[in-house]
C-alpha positions, 0 to 999 in steps of 0.5 A: 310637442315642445320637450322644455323651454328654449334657453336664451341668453346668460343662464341666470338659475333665476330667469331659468327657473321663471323659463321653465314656469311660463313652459308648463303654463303654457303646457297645461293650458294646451291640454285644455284644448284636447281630447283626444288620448293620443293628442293628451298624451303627447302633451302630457308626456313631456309635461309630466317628465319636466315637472319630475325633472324641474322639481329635482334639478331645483332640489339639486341645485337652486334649493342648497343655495338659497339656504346658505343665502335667503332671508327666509330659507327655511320655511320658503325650502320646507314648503317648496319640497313639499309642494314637489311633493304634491305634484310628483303624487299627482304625475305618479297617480296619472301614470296609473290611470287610462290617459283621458280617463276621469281618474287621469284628469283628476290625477293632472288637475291635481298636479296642475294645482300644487304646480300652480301653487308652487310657482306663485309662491316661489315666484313670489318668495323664494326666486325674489329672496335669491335675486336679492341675496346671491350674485349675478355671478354665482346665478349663472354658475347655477344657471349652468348646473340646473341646465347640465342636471336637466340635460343629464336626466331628459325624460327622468333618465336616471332619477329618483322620482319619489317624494322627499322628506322635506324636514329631513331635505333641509336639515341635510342642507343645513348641516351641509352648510354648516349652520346646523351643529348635529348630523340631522339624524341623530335629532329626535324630530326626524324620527316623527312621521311625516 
């Protein structure tokens, strides 16, 4: 089985991006056809990795740009890390349970739903907010980086899997870029439990 998506032509982060979606789509429609646990697993392997990869290279790179550019940064980047969220709990909860079991299924179709969720939505808001504020140039400088970060932690090598905190995520970015004013653990809401 396929490892990730083939890149073609310039690395705009955008189209990358989109690449990465038609993979897991195309992913999770495989293991629909299986039952076999060795069969699942093969698939579900490499699926399972990229979701953590994917999600975390975005995170890394895609996400601190759109909240220095996008229209609606904010909202488009609290929902998105918390959708990340989502589905690294559904790669987590599979990884505890006997592959085929009703307890993996169930772990994986909820993955595949906050997956599916997220895509449309960022699809539809955040990628279409970057296209429009960020230019060709500074998508394929991305582009690369996504692509470098990816390569760097094929298989999860080396990263962080957990969830992240998706208040404490963007006031980081914010105060990064300078449009927040006070280090963001020294607010009050960041002490409020999730």
């Amino acid at each position: 089985m396929s490892d990730g998506p083939t890149v073609v032509g310039m690395p705009d982060i955008t189209s990358l991006i989109l690449d990465d979606h038609e993979w897991f789509r195309r992913q999770f429609a495989a293991l629909d056809d299986l039952d076999d646990p060795q069969e699942l697993a093969a698939v579900w392997g490499p699926l399972a990795d990229m979701l953590d990869v994917h999600a975390a290279a975005e995170e890394e790179v895609f996400y601190p740009e759109l909240i220095r550019r996008g229209d609606d940064p904010e909202a488009e980047t609290l929902d998105a890390i918390g959708d990340h969220n989502d589905i690294r709990d559904g790669v987590r909860d599979a990884a505890k349970a006997p592959v085929g079991s009703a307890e993996w299924r169930a772990a994986v179709r909820r993955a595949r739903t906050a997956n599916s969720e997220h895509m449309a939505e960022e699809e539809d808001d955040g990628l279409a907010d970057f296209r429009r504020n960020a230019d060709p140039d500074l998508r394929d400088e991305l582009g690369r980086r996504f692509l470098a970060f990816k390569a760097e932690h094929k298989g999860t090598k080396g990263l962080d899997t957990g969830d992240v905190d998706p208040q404490r995520y963007v006031d980081q970015r914010e105060m990064e870029a300078g449009q927040l004013d006070v280090d963001p653990s020294l607010r009050i809401g960041s002490l409020k439990e999730k």
